[in-house]
PDBQT receptor file of N, H, CA, C and O in Angstrom, charges set to zero:
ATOM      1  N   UNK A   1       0.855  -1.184   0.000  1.00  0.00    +0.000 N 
ATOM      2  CA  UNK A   1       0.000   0.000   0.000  1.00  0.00    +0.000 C 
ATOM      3  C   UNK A   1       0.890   1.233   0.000  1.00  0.00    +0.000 C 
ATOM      4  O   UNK A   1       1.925   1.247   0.667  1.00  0.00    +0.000 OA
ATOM      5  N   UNK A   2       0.522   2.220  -0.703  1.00  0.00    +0.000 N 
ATOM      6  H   UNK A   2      -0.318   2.209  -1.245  1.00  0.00    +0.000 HD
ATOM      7  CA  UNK A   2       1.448   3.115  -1.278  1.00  0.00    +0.000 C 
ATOM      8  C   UNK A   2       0.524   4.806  -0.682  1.00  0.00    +0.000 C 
ATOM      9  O   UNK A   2       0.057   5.720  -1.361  1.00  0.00    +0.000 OA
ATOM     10  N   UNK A   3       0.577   4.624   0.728  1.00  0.00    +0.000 N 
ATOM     11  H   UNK A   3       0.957   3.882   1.280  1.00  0.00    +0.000 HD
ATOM     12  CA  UNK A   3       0.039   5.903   1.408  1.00  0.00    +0.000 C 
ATOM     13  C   UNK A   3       0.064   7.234   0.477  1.00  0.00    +0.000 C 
ATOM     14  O   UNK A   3      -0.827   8.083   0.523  1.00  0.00    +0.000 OA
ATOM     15  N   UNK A   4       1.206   7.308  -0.379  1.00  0.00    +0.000 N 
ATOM     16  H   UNK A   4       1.929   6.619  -0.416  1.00  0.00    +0.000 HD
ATOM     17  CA  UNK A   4       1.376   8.686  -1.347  1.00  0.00    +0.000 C 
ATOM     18  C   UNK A   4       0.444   8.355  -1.986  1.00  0.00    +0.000 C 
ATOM     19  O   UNK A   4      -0.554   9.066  -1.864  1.00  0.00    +0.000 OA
ATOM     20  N   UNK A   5       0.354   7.052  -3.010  1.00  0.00    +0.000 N 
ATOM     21  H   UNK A   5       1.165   6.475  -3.110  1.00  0.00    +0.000 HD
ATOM     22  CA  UNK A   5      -0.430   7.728  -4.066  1.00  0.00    +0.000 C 
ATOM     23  C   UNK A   5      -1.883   7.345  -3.679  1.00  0.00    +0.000 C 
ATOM     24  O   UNK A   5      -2.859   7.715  -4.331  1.00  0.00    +0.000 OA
ATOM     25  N   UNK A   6      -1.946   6.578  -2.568  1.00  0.00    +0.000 N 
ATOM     26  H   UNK A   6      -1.152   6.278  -2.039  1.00  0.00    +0.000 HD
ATOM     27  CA  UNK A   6      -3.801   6.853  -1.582  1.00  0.00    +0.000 C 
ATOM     28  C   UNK A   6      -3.977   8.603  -1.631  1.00  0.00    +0.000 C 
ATOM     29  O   UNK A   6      -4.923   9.167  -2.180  1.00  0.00    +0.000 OA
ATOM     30  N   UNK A   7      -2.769   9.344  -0.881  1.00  0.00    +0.000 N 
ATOM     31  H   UNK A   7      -2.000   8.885  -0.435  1.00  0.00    +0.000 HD
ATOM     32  CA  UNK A   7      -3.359  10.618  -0.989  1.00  0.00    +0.000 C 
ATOM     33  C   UNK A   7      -3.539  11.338  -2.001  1.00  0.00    +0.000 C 
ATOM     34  O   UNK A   7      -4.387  12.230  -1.982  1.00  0.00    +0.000 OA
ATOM     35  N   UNK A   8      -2.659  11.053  -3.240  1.00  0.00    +0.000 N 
ATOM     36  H   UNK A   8      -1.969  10.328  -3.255  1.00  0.00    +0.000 HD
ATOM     37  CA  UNK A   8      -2.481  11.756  -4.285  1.00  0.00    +0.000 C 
ATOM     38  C   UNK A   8      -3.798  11.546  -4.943  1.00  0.00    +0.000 C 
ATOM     39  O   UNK A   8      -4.246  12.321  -5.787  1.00  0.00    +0.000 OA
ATOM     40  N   UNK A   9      -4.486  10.323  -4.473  1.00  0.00    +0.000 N 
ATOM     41  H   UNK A   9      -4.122   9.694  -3.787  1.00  0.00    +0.000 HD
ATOM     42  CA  UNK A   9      -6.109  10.106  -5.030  1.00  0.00    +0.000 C 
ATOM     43  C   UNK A   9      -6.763  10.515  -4.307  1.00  0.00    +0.000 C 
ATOM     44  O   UNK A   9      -7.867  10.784  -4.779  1.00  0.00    +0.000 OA
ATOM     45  N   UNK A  10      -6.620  10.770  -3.084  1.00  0.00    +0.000 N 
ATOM     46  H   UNK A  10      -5.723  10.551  -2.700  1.00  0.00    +0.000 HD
ATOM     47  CA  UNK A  10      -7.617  11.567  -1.948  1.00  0.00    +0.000 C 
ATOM     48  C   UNK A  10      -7.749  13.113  -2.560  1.00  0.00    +0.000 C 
ATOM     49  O   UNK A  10      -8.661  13.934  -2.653  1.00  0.00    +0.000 OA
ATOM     50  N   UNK A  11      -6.552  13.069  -2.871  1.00  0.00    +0.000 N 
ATOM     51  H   UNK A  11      -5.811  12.401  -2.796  1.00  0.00    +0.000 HD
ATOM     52  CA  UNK A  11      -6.571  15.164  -3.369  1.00  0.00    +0.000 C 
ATOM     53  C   UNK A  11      -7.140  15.297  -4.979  1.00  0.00    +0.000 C 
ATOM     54  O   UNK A  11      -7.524  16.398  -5.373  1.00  0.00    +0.000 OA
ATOM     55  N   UNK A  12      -7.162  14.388  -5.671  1.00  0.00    +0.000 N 
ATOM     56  H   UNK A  12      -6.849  13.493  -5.351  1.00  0.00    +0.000 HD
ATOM     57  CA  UNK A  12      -7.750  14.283  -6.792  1.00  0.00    +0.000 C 
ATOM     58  C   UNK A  12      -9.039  14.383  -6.942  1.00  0.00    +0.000 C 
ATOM     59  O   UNK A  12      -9.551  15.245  -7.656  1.00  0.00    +0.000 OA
ATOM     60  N   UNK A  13      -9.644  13.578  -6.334  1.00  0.00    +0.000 N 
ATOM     61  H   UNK A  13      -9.228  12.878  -5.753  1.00  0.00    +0.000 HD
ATOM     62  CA  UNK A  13     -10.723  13.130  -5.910  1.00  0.00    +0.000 C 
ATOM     63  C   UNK A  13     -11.596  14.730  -4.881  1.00  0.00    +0.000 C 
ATOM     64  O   UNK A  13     -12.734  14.997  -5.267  1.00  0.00    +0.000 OA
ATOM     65  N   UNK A  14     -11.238  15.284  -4.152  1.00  0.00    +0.000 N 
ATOM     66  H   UNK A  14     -10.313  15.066  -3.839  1.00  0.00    +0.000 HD
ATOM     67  CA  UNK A  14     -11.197  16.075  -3.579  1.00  0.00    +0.000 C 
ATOM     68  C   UNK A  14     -11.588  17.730  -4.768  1.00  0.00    +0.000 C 
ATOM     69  O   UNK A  14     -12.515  18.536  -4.853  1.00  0.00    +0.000 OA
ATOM     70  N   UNK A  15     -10.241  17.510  -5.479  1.00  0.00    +0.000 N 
ATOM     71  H   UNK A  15      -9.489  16.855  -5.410  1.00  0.00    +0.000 HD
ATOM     72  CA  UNK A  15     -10.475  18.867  -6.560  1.00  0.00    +0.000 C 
ATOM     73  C   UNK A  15     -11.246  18.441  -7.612  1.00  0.00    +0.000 C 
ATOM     74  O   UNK A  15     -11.653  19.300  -8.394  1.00  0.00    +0.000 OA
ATOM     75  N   UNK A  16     -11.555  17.194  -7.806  1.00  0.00    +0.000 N 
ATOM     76  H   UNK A  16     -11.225  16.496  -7.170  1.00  0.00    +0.000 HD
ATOM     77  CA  UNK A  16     -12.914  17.005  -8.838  1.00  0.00    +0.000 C 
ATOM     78  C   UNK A  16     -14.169  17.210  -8.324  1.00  0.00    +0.000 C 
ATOM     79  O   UNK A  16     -15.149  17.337  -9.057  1.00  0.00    +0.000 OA
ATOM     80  N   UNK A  17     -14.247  17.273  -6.609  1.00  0.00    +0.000 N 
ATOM     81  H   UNK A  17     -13.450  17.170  -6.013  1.00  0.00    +0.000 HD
ATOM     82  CA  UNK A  17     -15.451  17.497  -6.135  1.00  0.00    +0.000 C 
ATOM     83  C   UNK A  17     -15.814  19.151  -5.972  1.00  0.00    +0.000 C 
ATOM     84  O   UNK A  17     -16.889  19.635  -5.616  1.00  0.00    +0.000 OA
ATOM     85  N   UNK A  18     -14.427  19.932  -6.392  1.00  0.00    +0.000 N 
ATOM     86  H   UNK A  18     -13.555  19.538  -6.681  1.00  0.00    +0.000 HD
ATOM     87  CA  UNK A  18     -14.183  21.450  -5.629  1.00  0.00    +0.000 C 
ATOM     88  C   UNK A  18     -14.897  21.988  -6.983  1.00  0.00    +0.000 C 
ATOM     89  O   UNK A  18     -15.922  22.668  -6.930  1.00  0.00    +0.000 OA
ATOM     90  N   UNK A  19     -14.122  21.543  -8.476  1.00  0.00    +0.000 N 
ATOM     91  H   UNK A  19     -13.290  20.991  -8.518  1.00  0.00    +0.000 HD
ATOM     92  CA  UNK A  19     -14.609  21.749  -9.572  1.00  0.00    +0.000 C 
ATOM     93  C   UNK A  19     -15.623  21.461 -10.208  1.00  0.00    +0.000 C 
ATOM     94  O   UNK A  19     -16.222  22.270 -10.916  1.00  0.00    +0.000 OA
ATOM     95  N   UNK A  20     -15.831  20.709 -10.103  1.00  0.00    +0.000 N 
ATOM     96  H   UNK A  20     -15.345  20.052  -9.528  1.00  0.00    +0.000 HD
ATOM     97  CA  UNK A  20     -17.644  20.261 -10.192  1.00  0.00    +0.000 C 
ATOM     98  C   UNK A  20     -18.732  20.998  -9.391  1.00  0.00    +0.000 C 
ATOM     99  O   UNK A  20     -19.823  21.306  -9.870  1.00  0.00    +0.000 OA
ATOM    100  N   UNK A  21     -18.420  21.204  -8.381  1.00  0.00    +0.000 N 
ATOM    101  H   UNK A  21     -17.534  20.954  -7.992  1.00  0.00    +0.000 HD
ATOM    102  CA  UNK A  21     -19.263  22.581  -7.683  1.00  0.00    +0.000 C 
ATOM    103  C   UNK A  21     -19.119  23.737  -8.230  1.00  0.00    +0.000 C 
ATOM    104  O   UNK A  21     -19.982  24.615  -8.216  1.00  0.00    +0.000 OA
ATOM    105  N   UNK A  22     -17.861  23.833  -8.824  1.00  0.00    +0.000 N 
ATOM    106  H   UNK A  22     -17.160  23.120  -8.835  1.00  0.00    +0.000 HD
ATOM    107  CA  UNK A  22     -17.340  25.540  -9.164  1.00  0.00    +0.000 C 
ATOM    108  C   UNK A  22     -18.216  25.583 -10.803  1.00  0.00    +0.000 C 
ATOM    109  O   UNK A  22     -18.546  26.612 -11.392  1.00  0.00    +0.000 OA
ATOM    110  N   UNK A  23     -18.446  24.160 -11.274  1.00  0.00    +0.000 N 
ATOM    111  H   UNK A  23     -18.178  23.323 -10.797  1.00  0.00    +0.000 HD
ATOM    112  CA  UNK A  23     -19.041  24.532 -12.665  1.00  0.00    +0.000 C 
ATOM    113  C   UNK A  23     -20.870  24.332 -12.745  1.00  0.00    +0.000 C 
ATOM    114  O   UNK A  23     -21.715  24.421 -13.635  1.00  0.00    +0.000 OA
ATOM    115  N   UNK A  24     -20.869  23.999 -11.182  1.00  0.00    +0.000 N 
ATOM    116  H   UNK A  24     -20.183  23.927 -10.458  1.00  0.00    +0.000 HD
ATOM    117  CA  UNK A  24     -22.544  24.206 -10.688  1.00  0.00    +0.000 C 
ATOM    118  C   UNK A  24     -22.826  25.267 -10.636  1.00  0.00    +0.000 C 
ATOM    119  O   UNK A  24     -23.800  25.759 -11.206  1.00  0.00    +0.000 OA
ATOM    120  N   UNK A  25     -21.953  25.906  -9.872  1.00  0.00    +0.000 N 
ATOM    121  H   UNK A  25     -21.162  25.506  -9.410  1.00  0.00    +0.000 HD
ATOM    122  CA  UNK A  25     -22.533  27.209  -9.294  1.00  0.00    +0.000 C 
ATOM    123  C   UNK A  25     -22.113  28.061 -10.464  1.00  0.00    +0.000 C 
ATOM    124  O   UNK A  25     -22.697  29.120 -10.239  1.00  0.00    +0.000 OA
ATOM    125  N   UNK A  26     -21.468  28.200 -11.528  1.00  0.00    +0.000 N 
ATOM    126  H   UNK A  26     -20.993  27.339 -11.711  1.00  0.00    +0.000 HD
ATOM    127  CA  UNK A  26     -21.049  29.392 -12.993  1.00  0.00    +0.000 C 
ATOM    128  C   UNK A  26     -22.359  28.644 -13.889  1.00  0.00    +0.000 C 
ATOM    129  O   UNK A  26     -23.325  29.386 -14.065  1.00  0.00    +0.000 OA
ATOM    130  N   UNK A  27     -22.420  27.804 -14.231  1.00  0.00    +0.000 N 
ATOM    131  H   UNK A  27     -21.635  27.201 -14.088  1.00  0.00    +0.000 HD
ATOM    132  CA  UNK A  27     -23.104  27.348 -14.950  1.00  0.00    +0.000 C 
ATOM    133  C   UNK A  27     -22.404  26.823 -15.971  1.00  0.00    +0.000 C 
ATOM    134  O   UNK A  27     -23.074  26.797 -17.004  1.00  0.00    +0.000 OA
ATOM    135  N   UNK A  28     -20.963  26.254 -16.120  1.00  0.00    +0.000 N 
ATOM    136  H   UNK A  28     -20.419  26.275 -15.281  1.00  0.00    +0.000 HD
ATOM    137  CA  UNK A  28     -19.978  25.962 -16.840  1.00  0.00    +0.000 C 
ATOM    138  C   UNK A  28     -19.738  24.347 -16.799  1.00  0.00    +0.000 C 
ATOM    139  O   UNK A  28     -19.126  23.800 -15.882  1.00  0.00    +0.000 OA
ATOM    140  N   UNK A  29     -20.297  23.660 -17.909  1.00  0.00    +0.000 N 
ATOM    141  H   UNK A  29     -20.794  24.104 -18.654  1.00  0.00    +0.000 HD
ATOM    142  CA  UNK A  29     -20.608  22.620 -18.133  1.00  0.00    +0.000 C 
ATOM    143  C   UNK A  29     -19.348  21.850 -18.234  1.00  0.00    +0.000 C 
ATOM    144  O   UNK A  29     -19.241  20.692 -17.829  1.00  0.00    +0.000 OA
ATOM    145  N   UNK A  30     -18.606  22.381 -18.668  1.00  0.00    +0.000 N 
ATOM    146  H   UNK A  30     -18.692  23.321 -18.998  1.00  0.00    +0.000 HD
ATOM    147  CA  UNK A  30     -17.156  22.081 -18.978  1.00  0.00    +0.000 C 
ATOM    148  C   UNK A  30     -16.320  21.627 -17.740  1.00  0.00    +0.000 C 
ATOM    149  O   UNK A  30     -15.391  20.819 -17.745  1.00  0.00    +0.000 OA
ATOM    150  N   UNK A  31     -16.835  22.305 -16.686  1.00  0.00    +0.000 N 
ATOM    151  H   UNK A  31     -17.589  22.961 -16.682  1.00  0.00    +0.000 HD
ATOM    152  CA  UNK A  31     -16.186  22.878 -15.689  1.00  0.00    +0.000 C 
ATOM    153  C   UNK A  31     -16.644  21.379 -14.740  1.00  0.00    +0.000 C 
ATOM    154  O   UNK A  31     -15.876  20.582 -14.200  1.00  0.00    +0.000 OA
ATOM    155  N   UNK A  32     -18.024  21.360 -14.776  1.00  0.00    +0.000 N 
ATOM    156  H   UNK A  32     -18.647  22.007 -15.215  1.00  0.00    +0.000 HD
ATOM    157  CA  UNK A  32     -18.728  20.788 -14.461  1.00  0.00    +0.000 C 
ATOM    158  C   UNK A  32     -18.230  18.895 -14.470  1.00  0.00    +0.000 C 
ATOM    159  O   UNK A  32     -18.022  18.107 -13.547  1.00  0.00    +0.000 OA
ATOM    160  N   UNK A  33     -18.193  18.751 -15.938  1.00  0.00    +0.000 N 
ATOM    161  H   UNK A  33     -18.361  19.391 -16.688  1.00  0.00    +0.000 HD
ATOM    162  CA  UNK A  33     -17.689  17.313 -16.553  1.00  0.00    +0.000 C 
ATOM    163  C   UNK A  33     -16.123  17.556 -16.159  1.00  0.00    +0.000 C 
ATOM    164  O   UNK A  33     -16.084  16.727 -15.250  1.00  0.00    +0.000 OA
ATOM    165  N   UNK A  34     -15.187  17.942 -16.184  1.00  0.00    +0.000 N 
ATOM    166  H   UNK A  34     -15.218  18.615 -16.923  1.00  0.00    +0.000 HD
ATOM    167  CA  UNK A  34     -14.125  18.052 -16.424  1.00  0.00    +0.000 C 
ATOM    168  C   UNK A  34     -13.519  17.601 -13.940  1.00  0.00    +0.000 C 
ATOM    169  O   UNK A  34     -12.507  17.130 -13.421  1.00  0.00    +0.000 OA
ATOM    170  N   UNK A  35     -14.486  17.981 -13.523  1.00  0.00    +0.000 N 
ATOM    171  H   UNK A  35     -15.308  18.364 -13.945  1.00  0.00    +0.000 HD
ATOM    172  CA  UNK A  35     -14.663  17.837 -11.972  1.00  0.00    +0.000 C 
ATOM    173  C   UNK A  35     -15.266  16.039 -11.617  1.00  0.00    +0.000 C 
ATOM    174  O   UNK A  35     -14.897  15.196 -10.800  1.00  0.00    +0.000 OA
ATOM    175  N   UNK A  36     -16.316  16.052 -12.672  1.00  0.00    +0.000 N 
ATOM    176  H   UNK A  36     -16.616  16.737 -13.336  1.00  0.00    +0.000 HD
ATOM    177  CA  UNK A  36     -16.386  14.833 -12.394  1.00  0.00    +0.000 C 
ATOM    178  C   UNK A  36     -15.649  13.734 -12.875  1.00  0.00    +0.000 C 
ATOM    179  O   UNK A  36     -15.739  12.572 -12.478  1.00  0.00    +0.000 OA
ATOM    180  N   UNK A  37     -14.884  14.197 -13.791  1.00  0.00    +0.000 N 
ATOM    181  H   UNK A  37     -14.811  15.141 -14.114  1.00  0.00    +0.000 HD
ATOM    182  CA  UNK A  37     -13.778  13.133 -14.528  1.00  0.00    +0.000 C 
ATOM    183  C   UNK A  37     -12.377  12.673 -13.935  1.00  0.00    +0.000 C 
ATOM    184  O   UNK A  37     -11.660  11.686 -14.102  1.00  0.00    +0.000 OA
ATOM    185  N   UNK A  38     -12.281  14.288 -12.864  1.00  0.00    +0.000 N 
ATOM    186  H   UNK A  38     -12.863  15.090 -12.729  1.00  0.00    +0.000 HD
ATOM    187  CA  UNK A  38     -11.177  13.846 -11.908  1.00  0.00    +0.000 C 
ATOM    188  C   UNK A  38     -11.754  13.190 -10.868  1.00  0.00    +0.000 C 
ATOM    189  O   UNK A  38     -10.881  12.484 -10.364  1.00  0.00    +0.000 OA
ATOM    190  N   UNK A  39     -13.265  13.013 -10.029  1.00  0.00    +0.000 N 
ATOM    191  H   UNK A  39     -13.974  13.587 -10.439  1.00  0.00    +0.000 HD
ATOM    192  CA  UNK A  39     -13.756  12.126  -9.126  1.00  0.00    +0.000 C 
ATOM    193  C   UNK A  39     -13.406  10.542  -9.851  1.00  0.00    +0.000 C 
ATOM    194  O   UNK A  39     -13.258   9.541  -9.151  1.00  0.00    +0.000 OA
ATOM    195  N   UNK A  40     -13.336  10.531 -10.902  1.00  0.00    +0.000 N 
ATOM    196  H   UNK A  40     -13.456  11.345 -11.471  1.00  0.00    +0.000 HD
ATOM    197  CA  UNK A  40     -13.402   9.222 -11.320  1.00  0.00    +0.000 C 
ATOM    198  C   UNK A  40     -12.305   8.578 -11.758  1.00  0.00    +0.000 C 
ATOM    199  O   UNK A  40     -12.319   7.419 -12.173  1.00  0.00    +0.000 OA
ATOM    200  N   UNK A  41     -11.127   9.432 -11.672  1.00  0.00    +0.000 N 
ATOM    201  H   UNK A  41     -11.115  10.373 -11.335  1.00  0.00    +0.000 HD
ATOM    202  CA  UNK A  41      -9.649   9.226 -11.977  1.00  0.00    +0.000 C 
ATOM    203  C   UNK A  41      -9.236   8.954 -10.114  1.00  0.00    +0.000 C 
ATOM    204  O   UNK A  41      -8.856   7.934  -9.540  1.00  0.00    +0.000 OA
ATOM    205  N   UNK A  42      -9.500  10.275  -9.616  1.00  0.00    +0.000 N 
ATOM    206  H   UNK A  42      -9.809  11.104 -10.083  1.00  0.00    +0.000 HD
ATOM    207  CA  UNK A  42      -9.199   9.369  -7.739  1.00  0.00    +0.000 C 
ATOM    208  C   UNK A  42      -9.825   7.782  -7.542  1.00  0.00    +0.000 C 
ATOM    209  O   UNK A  42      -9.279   6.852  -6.949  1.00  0.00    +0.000 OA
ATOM    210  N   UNK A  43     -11.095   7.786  -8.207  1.00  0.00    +0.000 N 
ATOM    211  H   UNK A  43     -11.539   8.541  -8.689  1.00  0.00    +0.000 HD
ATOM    212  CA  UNK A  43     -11.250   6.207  -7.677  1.00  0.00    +0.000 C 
ATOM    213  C   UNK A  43     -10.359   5.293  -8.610  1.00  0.00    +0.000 C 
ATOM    214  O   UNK A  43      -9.831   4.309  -8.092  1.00  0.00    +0.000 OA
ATOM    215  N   UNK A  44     -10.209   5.486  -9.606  1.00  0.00    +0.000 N 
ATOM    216  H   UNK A  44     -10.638   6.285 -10.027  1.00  0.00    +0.000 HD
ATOM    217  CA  UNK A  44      -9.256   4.226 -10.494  1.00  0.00    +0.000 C 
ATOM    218  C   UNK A  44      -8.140   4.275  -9.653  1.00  0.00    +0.000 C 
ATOM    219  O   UNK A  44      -7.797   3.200  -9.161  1.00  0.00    +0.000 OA
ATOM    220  N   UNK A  45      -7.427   5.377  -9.345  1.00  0.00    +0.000 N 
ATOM    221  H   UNK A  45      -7.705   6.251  -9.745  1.00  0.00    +0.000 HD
ATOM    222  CA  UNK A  45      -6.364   5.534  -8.314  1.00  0.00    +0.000 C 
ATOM    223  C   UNK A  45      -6.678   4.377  -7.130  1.00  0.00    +0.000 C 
ATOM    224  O   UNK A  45      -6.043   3.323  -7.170  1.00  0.00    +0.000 OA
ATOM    225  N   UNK A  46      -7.713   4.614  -6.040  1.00  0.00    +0.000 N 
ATOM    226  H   UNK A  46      -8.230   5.469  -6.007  1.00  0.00    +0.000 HD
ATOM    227  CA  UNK A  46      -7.464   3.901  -5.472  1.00  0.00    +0.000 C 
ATOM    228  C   UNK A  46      -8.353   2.445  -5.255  1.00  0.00    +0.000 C 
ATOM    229  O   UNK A  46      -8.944   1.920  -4.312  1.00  0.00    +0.000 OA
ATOM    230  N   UNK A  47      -8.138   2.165  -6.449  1.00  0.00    +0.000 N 
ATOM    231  H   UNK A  47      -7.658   2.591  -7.216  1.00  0.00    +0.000 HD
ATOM    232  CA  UNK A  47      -9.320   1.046  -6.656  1.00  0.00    +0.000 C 
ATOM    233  C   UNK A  47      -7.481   0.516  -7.324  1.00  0.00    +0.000 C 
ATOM    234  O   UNK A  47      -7.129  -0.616  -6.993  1.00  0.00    +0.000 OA
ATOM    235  N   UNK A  48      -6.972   0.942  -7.764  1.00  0.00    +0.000 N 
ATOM    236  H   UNK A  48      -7.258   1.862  -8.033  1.00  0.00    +0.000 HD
ATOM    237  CA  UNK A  48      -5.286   0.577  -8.206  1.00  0.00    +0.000 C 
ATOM    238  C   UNK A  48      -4.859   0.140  -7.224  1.00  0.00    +0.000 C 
ATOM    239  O   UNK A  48      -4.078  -0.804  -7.335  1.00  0.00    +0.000 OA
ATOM    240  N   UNK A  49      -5.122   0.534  -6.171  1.00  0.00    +0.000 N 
ATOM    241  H   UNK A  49      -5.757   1.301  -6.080  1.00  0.00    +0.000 HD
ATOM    242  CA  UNK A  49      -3.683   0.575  -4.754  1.00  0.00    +0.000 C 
ATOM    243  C   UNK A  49      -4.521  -0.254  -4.045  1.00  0.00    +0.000 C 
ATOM    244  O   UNK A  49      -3.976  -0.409  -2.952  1.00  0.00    +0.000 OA
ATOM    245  N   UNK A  50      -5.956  -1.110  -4.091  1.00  0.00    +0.000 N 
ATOM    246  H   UNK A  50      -6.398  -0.985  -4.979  1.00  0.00    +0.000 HD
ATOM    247  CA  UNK A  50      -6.686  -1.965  -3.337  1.00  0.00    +0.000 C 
ATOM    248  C   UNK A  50      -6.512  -2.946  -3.966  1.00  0.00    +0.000 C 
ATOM    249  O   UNK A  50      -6.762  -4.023  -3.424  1.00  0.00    +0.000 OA
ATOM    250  N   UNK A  51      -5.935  -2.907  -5.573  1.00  0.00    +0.000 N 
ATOM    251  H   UNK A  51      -5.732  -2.032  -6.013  1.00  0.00    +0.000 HD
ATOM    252  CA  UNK A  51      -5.803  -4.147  -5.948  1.00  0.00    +0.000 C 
ATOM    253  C   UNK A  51      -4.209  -4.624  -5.556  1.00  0.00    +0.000 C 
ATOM    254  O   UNK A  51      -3.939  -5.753  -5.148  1.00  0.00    +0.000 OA
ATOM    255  N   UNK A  52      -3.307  -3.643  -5.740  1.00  0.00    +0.000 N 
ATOM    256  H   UNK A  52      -3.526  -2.725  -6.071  1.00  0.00    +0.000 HD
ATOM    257  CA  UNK A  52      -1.714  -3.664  -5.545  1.00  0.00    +0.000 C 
ATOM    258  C   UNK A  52      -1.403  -4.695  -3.807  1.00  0.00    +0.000 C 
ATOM    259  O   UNK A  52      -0.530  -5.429  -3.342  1.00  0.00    +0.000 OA
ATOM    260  N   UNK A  53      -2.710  -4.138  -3.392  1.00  0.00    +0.000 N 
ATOM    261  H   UNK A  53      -3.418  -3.542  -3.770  1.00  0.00    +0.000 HD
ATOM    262  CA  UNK A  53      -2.627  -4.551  -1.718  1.00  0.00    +0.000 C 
ATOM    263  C   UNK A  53      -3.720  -6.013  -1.718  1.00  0.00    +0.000 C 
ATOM    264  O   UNK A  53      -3.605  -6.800  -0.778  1.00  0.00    +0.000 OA
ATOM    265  N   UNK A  54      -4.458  -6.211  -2.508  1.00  0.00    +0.000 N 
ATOM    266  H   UNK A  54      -4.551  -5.572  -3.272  1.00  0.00    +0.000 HD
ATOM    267  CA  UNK A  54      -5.023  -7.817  -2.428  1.00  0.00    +0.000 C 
ATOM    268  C   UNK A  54      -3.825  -8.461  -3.228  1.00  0.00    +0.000 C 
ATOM    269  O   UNK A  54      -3.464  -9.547  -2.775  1.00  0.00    +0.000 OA
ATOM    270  N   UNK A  55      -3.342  -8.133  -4.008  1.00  0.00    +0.000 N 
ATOM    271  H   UNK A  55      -3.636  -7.250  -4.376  1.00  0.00    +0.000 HD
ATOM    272  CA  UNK A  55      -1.872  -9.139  -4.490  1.00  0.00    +0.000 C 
ATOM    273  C   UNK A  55      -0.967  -9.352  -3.248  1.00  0.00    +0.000 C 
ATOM    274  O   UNK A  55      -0.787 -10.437  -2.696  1.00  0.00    +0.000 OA
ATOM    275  N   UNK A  56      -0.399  -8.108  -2.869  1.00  0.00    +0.000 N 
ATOM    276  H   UNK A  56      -0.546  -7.226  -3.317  1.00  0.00    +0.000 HD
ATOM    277  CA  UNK A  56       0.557  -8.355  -1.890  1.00  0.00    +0.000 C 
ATOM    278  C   UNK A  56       0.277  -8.974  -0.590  1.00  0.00    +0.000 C 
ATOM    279  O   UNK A  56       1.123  -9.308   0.239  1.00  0.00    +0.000 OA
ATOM    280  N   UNK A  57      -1.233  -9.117  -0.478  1.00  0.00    +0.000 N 
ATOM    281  H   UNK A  57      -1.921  -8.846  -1.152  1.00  0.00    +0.000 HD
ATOM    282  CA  UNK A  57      -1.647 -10.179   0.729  1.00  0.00    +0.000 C 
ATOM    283  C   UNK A  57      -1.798 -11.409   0.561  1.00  0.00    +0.000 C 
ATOM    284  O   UNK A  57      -1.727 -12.189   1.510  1.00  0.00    +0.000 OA
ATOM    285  N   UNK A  58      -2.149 -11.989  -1.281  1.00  0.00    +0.000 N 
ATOM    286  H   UNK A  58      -2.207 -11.355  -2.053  1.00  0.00    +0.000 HD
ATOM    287  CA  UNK A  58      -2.242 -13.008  -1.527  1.00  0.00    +0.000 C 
ATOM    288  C   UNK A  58      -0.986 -13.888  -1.830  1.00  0.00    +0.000 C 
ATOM    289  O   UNK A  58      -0.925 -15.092  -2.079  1.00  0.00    +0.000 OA
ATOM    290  N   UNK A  59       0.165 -12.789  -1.722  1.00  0.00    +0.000 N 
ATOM    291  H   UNK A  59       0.116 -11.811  -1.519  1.00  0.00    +0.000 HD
ATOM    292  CA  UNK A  59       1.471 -13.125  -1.809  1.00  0.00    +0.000 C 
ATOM    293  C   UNK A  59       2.304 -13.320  -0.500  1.00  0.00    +0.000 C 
ATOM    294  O   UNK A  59       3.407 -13.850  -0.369  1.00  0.00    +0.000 OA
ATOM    295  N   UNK A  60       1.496 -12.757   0.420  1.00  0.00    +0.000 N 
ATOM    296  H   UNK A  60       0.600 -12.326   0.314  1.00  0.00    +0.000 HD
ATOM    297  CA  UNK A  60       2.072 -12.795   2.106  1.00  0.00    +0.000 C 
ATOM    298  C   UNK A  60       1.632 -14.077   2.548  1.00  0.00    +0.000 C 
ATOM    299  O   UNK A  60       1.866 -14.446   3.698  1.00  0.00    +0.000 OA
TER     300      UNK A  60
């Protein structure tokens, strides 16, 4: 388990939720999709590092 890049998906995940509000509240659709695309890049992130860590347990 790779605590950096857990957070580096926590903060991803985080500014896709900041930007996606920011293109709610302008009315900027762009803004909007482009927020939810980074929510969905933090989870591949750590849907990555849950699989990295069921290997390395099935290997322990």
């Amino acid at each position: 388990m790779s605590l950096e890049e857990r957070a580096k998906a926590t903060g991803k995940n985080i500014e896709g939720k900041a930007q996606e509000a920011w293109g709610e509240v302008t009315g900027d659709p762009k803004d909007k999709a482009a927020g939810q695309a980074k929510q969905v890049e933090g989870q591949a992130r750590h849907a990555k590092e849950d699989v990295k860590d069921d290997v390395k347990k099935a290997v322990d």
